[in-house]
PDB file of the backbone (N, CA, C, O) and the ligand in Angstrom, with CONECT records:
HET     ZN  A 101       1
ATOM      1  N   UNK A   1      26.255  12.955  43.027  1.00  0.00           N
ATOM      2  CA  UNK A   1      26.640  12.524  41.675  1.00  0.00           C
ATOM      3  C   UNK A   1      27.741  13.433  41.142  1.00  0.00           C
ATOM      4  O   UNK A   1      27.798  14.607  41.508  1.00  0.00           O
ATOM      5  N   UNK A   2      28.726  12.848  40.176  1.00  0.00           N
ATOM      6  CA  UNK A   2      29.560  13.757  39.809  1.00  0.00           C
ATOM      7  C   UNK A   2      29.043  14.236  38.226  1.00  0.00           C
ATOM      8  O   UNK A   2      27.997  14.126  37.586  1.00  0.00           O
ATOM      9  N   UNK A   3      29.946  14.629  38.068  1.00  0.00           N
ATOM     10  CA  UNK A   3      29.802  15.636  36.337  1.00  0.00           C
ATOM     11  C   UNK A   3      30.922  15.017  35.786  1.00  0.00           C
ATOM     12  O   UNK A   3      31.914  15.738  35.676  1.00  0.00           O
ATOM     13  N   UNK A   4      31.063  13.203  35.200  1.00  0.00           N
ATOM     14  CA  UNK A   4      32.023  13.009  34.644  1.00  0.00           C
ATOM     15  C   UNK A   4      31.084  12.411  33.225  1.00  0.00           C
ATOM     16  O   UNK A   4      29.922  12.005  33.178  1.00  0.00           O
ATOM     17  N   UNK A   5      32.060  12.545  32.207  1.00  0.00           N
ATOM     18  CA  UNK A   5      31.274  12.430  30.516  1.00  0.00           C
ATOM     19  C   UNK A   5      32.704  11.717  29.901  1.00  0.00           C
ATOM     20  O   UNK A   5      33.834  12.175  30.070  1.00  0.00           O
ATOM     21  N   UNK A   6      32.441  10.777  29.326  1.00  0.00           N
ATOM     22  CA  UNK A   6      33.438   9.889  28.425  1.00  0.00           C
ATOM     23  C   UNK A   6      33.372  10.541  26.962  1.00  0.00           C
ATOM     24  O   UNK A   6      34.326  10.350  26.208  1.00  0.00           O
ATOM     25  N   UNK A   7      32.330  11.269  26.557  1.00  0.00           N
ATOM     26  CA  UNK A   7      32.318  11.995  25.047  1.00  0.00           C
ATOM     27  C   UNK A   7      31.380  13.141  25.259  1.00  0.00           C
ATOM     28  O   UNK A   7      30.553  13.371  26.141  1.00  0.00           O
ATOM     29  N   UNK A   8      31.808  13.885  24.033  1.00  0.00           N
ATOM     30  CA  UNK A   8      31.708  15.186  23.831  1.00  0.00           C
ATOM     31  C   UNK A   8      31.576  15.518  22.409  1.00  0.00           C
ATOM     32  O   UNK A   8      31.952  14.857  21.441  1.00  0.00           O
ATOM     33  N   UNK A   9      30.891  16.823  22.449  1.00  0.00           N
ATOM     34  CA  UNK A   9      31.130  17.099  20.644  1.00  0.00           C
ATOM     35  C   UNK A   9      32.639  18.178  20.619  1.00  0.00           C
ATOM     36  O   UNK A   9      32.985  19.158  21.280  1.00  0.00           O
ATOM     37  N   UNK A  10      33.019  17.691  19.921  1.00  0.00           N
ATOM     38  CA  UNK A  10      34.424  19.051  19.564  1.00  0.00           C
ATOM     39  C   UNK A  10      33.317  19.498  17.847  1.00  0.00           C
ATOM     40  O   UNK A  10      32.487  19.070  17.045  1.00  0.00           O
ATOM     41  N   UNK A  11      34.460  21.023  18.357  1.00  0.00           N
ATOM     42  CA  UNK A  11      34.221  21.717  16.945  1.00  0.00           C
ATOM     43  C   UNK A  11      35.341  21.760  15.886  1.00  0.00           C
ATOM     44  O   UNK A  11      36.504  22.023  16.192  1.00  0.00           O
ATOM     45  N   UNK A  12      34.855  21.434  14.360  1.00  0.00           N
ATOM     46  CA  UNK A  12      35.910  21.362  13.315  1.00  0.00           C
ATOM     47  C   UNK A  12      35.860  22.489  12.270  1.00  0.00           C
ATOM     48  O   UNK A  12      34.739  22.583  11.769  1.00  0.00           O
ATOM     49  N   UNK A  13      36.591  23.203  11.890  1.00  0.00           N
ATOM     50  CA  UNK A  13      36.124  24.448  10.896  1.00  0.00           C
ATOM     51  C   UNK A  13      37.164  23.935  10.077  1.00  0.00           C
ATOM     52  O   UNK A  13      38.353  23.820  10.377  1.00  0.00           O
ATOM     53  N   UNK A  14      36.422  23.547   8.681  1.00  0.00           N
ATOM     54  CA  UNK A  14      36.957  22.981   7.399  1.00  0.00           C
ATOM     55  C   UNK A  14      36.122  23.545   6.334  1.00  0.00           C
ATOM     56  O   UNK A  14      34.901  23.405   6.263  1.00  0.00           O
ATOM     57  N   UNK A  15      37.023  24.334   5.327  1.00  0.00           N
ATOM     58  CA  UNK A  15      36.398  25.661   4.324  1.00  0.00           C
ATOM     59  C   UNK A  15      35.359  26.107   4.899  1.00  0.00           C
ATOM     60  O   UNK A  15      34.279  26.085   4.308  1.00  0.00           O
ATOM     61  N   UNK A  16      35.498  26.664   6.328  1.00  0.00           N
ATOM     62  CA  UNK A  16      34.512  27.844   6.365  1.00  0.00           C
ATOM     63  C   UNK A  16      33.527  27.217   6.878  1.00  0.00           C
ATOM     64  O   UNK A  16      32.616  27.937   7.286  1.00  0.00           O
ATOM     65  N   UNK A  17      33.382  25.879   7.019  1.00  0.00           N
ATOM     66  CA  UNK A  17      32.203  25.219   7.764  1.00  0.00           C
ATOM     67  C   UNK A  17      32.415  24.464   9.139  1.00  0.00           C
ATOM     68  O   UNK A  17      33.408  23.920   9.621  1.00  0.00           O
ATOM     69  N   UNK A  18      30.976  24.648   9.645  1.00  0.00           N
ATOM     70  CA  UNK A  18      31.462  24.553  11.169  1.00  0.00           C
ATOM     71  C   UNK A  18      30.429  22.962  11.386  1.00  0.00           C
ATOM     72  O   UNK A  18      29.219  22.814  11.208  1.00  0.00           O
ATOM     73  N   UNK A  19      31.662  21.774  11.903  1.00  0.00           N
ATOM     74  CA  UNK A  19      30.918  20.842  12.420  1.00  0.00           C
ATOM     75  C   UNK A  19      31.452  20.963  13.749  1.00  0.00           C
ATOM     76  O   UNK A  19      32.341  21.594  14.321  1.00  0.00           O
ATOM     77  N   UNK A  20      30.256  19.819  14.110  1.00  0.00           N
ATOM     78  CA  UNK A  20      30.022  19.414  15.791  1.00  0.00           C
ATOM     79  C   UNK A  20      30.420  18.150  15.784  1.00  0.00           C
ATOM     80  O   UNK A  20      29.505  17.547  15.224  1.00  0.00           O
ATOM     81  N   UNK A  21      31.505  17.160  16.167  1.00  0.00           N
ATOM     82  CA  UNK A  21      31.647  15.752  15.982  1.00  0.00           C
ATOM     83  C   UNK A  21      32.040  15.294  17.057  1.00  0.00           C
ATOM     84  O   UNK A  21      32.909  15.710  17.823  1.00  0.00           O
ATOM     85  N   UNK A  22      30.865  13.733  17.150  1.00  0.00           N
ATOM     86  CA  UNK A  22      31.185  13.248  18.748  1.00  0.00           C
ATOM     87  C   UNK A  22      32.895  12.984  19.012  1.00  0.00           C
ATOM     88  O   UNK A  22      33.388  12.744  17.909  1.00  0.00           O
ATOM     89  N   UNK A  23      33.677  12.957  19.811  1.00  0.00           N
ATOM     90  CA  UNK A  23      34.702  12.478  20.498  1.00  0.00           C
ATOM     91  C   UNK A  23      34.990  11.508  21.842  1.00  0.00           C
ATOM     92  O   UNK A  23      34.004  11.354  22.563  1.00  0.00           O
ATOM     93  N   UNK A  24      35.723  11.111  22.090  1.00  0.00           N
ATOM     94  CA  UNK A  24      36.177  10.364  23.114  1.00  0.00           C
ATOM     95  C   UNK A  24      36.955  11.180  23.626  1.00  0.00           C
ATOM     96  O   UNK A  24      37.526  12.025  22.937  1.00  0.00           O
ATOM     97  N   UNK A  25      37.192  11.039  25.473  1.00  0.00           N
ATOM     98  CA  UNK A  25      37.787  12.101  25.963  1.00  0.00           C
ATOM     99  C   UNK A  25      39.674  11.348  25.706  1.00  0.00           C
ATOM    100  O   UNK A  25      40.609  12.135  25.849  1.00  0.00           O
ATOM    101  N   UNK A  26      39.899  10.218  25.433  1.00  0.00           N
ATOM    102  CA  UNK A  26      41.114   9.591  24.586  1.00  0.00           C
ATOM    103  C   UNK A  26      41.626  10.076  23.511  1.00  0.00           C
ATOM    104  O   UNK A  26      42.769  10.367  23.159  1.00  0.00           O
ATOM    105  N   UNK A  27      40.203  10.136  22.860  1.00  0.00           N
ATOM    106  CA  UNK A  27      40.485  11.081  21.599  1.00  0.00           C
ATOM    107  C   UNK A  27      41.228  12.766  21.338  1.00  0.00           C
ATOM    108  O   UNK A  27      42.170  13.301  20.753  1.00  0.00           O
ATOM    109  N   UNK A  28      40.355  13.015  21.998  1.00  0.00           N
ATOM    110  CA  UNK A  28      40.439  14.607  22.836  1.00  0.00           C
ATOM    111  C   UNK A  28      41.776  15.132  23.599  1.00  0.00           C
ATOM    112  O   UNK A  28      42.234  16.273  23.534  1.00  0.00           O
ATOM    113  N   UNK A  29      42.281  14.067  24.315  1.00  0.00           N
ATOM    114  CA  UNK A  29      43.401  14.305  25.273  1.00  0.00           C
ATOM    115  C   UNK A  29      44.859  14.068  24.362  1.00  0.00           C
ATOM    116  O   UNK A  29      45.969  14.442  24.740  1.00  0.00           O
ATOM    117  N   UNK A  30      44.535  13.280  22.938  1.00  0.00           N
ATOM    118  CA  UNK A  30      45.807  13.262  22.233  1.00  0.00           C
ATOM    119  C   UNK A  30      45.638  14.182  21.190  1.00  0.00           C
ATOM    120  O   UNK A  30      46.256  13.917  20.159  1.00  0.00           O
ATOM    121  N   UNK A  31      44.902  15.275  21.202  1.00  0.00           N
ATOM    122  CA  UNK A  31      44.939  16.111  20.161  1.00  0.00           C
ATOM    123  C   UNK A  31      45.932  17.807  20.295  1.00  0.00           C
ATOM    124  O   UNK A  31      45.958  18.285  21.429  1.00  0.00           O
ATOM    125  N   UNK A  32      46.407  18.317  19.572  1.00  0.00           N
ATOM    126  CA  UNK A  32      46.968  19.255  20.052  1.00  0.00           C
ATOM    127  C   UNK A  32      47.187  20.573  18.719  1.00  0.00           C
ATOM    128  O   UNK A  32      48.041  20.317  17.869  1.00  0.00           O
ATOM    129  N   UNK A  33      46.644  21.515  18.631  1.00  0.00           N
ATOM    130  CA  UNK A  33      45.830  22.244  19.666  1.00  0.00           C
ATOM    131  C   UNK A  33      44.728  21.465  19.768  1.00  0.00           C
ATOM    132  O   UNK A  33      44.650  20.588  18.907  1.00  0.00           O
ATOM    133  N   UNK A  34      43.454  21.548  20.927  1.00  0.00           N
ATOM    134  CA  UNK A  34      42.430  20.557  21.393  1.00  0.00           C
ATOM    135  C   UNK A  34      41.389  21.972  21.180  1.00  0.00           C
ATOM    136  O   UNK A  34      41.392  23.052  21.771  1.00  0.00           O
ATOM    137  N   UNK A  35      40.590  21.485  20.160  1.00  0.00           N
ATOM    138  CA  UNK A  35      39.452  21.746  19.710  1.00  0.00           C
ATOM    139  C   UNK A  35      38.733  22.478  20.942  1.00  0.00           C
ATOM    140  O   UNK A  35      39.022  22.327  22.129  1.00  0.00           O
ATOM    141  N   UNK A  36      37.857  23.202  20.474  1.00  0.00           N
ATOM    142  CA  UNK A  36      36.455  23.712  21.385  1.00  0.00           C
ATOM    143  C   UNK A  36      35.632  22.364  21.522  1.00  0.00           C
ATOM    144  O   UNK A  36      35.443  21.645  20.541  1.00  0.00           O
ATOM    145  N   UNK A  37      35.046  21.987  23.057  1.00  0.00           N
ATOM    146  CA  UNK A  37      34.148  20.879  23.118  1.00  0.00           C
ATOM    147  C   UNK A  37      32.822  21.817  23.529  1.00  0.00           C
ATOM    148  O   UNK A  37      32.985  23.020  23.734  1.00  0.00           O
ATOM    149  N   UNK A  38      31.541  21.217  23.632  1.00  0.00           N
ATOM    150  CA  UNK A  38      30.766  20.917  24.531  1.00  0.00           C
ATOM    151  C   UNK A  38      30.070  19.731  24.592  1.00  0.00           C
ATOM    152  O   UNK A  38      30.221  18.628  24.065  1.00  0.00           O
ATOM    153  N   UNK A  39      29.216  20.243  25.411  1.00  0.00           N
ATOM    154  CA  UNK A  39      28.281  18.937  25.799  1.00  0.00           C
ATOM    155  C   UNK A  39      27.609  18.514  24.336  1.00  0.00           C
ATOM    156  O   UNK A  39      27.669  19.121  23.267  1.00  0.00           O
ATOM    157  N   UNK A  40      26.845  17.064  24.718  1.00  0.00           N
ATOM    158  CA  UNK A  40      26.413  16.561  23.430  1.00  0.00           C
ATOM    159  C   UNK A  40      24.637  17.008  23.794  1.00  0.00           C
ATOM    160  O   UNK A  40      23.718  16.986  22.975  1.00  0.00           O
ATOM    161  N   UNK A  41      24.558  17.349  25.089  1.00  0.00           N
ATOM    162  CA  UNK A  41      23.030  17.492  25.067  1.00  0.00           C
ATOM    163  C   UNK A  41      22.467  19.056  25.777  1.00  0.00           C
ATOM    164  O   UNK A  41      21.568  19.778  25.344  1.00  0.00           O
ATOM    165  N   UNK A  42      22.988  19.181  26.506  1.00  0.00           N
ATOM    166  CA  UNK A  42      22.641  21.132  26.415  1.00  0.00           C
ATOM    167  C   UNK A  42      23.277  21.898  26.305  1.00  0.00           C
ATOM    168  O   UNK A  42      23.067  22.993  26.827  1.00  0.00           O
ATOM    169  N   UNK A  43      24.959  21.464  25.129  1.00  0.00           N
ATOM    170  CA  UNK A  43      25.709  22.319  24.364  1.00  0.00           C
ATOM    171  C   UNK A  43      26.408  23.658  25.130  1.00  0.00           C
ATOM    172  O   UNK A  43      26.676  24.765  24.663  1.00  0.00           O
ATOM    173  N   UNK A  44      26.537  23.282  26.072  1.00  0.00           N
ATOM    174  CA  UNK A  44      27.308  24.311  27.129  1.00  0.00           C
ATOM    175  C   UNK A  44      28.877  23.587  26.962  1.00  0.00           C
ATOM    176  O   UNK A  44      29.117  22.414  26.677  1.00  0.00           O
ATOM    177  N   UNK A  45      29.817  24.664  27.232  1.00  0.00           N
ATOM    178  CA  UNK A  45      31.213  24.485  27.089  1.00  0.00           C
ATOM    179  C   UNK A  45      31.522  22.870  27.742  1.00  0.00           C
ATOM    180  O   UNK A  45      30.743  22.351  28.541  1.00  0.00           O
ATOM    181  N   UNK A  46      32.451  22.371  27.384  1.00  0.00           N
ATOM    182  CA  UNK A  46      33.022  21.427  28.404  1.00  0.00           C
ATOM    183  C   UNK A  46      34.590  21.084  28.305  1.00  0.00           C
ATOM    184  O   UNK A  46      35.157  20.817  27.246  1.00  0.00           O
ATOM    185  N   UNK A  47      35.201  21.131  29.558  1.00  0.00           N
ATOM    186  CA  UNK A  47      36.515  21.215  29.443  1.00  0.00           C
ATOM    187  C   UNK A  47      37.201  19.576  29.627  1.00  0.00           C
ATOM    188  O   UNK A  47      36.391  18.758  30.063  1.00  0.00           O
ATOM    189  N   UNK A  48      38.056  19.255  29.447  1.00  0.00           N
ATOM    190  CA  UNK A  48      38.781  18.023  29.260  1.00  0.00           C
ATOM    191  C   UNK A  48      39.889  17.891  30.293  1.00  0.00           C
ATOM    192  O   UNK A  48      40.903  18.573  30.139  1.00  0.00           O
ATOM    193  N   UNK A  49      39.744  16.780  31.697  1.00  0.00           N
ATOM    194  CA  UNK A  49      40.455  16.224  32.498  1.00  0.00           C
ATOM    195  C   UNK A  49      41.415  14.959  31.995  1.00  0.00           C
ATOM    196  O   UNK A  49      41.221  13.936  31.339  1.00  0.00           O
ATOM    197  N   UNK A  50      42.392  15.488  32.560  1.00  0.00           N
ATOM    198  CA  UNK A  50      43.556  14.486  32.256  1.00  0.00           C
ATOM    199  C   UNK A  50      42.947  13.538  33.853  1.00  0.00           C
ATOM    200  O   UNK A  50      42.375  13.805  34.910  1.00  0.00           O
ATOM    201  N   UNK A  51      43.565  12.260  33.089  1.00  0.00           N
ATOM    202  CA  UNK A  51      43.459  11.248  34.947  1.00  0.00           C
ATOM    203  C   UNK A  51      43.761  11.887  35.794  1.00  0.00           C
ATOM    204  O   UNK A  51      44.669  12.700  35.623  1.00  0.00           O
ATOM    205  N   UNK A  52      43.057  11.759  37.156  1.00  0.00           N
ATOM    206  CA  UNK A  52      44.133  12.072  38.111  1.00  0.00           C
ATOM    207  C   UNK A  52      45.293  11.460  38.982  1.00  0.00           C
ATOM    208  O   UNK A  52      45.672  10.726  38.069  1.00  0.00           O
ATOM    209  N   UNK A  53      46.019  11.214  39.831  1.00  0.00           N
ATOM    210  CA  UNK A  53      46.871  10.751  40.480  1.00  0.00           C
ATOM    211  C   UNK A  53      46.036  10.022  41.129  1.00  0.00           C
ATOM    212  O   UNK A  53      46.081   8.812  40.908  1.00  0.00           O
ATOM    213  N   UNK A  54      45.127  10.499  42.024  1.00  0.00           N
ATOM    214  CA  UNK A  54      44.273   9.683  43.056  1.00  0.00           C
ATOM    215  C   UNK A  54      42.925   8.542  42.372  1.00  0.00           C
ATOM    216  O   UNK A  54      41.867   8.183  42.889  1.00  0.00           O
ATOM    217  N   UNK A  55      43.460   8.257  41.193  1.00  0.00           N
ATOM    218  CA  UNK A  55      42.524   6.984  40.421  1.00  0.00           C
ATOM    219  C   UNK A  55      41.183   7.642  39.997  1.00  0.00           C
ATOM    220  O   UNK A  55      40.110   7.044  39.924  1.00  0.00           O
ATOM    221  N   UNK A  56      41.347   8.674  39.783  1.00  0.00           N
ATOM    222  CA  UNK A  56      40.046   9.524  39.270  1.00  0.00           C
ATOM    223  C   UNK A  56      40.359   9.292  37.375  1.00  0.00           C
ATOM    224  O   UNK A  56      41.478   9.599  36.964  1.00  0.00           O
ATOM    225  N   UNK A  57      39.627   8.919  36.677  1.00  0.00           N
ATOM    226  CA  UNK A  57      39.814   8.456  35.171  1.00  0.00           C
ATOM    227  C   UNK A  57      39.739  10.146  34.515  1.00  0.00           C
ATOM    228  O   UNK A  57      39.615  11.292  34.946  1.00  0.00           O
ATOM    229  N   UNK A  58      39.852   9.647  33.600  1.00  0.00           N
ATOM    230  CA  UNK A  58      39.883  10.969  32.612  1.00  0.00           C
ATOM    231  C   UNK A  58      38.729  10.966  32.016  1.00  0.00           C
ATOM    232  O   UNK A  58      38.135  10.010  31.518  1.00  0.00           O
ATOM    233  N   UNK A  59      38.247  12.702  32.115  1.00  0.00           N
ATOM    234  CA  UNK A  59      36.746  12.825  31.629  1.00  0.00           C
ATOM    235  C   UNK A  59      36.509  14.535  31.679  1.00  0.00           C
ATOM    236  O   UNK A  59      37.055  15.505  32.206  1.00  0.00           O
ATOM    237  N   UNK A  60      35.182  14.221  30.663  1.00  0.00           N
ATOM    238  CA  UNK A  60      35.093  16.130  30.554  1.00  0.00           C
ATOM    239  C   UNK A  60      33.998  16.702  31.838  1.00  0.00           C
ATOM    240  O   UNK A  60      33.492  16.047  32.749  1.00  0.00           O
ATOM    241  N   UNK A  61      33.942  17.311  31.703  1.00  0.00           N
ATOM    242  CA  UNK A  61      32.952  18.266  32.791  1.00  0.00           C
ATOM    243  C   UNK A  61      32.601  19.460  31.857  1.00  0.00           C
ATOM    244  O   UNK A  61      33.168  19.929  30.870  1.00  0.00           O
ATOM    245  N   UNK A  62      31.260  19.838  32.640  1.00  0.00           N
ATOM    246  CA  UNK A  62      30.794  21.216  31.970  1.00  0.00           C
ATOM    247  C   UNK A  62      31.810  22.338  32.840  1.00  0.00           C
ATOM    248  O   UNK A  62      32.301  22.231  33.964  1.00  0.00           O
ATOM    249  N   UNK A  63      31.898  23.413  31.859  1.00  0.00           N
ATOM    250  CA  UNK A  63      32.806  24.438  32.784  1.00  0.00           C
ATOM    251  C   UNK A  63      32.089  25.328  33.690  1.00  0.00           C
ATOM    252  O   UNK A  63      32.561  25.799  34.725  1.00  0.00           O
ATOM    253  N   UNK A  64      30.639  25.572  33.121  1.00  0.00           N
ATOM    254  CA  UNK A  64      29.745  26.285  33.812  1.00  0.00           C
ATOM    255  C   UNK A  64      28.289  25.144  33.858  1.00  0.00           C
ATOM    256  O   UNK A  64      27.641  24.626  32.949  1.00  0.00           O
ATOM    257  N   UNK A  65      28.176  25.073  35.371  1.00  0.00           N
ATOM    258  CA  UNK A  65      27.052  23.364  35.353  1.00  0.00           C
ATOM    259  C   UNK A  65      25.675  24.409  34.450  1.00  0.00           C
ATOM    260  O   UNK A  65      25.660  25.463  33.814  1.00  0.00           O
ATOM    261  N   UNK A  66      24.745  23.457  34.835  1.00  0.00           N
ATOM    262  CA  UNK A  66      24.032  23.801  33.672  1.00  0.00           C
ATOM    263  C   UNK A  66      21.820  22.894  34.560  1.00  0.00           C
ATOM    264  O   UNK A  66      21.254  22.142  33.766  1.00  0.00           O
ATOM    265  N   UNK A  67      21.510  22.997  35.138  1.00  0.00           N
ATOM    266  CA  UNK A  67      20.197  22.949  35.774  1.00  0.00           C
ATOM    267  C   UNK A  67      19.351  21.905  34.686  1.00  0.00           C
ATOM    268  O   UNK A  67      18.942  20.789  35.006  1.00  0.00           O
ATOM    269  N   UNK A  68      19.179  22.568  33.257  1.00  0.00           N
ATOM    270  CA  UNK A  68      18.655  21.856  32.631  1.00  0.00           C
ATOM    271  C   UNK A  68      19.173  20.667  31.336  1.00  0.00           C
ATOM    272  O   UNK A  68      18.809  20.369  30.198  1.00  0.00           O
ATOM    273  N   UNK A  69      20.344  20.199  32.418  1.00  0.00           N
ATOM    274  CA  UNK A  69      20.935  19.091  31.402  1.00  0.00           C
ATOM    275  C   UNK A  69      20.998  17.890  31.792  1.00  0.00           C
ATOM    276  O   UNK A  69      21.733  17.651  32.750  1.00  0.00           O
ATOM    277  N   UNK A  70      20.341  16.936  31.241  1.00  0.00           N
ATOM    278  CA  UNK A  70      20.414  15.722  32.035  1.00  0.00           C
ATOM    279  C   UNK A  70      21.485  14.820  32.486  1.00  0.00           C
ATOM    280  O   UNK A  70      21.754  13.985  33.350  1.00  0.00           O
ATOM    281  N   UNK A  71      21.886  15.332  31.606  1.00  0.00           N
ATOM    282  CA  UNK A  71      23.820  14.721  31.659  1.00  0.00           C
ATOM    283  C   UNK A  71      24.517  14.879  33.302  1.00  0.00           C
ATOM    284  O   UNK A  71      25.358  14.184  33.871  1.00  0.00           O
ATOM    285  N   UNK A  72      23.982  15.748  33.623  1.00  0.00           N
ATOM    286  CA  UNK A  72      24.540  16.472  35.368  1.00  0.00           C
ATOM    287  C   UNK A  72      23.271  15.960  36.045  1.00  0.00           C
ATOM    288  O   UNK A  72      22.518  16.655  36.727  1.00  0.00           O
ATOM    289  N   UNK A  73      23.131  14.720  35.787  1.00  0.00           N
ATOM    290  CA  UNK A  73      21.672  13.980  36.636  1.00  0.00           C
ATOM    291  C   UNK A  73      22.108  14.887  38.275  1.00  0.00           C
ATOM    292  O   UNK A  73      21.211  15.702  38.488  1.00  0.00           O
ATOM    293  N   UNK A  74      22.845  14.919  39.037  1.00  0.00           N
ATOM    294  CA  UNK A  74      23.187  15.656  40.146  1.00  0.00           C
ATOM    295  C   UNK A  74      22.582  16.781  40.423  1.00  0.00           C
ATOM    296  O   UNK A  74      22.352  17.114  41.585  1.00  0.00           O
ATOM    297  N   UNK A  75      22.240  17.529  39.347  1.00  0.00           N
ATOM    298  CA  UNK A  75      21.441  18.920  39.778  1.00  0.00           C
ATOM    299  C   UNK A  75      20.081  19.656  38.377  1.00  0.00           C
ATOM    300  O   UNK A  75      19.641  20.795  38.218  1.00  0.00           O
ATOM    301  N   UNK A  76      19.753  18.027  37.448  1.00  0.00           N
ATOM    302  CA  UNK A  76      19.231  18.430  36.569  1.00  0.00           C
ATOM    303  C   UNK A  76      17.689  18.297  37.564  1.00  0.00           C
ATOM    304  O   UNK A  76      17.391  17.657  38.572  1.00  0.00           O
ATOM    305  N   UNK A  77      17.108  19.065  36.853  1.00  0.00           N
ATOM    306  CA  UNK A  77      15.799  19.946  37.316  1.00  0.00           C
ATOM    307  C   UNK A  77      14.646  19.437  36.400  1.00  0.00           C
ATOM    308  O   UNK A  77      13.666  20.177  36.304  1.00  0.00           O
ATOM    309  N   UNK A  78      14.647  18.686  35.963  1.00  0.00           N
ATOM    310  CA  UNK A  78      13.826  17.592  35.282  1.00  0.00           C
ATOM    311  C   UNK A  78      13.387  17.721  33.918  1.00  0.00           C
ATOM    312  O   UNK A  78      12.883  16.837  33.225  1.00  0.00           O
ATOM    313  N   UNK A  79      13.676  19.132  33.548  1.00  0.00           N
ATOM    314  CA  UNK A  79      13.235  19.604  31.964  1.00  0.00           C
ATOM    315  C   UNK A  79      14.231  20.255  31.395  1.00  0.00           C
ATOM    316  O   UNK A  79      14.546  21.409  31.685  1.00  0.00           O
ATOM    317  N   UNK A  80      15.063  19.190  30.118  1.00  0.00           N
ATOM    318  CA  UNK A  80      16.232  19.646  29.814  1.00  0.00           C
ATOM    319  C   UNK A  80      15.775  21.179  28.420  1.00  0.00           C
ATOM    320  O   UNK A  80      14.922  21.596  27.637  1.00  0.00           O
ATOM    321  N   UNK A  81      17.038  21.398  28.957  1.00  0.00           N
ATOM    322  CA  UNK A  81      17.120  22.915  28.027  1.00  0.00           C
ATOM    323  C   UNK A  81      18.484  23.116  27.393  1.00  0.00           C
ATOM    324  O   UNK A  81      19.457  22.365  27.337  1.00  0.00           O
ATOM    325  N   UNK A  82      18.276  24.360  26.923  1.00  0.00           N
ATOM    326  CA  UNK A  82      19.614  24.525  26.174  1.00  0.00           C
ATOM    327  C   UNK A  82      20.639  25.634  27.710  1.00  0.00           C
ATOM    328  O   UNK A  82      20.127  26.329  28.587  1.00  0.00           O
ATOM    329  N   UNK A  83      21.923  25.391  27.486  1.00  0.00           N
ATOM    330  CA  UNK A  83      22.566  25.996  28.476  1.00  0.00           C
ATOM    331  C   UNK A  83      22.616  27.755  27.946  1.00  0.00           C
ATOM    332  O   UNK A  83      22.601  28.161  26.784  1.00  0.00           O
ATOM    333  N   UNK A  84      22.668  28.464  29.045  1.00  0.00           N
ATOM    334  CA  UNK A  84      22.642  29.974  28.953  1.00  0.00           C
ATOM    335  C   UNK A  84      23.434  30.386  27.809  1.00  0.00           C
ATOM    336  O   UNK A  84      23.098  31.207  26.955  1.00  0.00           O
ATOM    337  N   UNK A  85      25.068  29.404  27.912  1.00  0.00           N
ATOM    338  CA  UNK A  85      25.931  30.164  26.726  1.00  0.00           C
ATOM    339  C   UNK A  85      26.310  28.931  26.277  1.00  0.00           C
ATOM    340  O   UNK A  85      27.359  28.384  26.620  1.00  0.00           O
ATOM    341  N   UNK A  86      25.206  28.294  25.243  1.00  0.00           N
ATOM    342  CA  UNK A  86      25.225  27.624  24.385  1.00  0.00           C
ATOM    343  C   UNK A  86      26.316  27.856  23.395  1.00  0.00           C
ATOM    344  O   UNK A  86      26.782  28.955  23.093  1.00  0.00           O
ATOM    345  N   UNK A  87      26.743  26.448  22.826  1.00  0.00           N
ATOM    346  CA  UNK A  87      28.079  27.071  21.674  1.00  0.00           C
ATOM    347  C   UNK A  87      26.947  26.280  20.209  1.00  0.00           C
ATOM    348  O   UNK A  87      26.228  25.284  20.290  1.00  0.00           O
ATOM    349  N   UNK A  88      27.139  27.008  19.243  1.00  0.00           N
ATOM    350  CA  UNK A  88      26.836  26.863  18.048  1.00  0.00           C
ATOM    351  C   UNK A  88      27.600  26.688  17.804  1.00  0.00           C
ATOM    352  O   UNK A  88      27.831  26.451  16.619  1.00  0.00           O
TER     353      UNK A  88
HETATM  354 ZN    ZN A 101      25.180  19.562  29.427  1.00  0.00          ZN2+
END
């Protein structure tokens, strides 16, 4: 299985307050500077792929995988958790 994700939470700091708001990786890829993402479910970093050449679509990945996230069905371990370096 791969580690591909069509949305993500980015982070917004507006007066001093910090949201988490879902995105599209469309969304994401026309933004500039491009927000902090992570995951939407065990909140570990996730970085943002442009398409590739070889017909691979555009999509985020965790930067560091993550055991207890279901999202990475590929190597989740059956009881989701929060990732080691969770982003608040
Ligand atoms: Zn995750």
């Amino acid at each position: 299985m791969t580690d591909e994700r069509d949305f993500c939470e980015a982070r917004f700091d507006r007066d001093g307050v910090t949201t988490w708001e879902l995105r599209s990786i469309d969304e994401i890829l026309g933004m500039d500077p491009r927000p902090t993402l992570r995951c939407p479910q065990c909140h570990g970093q996730f970085r943002a792929h442009k398409a590739g050449t070889t017909g691979q679509r555009a999509h985020f990945e965790h930067r560091k995988g993550h055991a207890g996230c279901p999202l990475k069905p590929g190597t989740f371990n059956g009881t989701p958790s929060r990732h080691p370096e969770a982003l608040d």
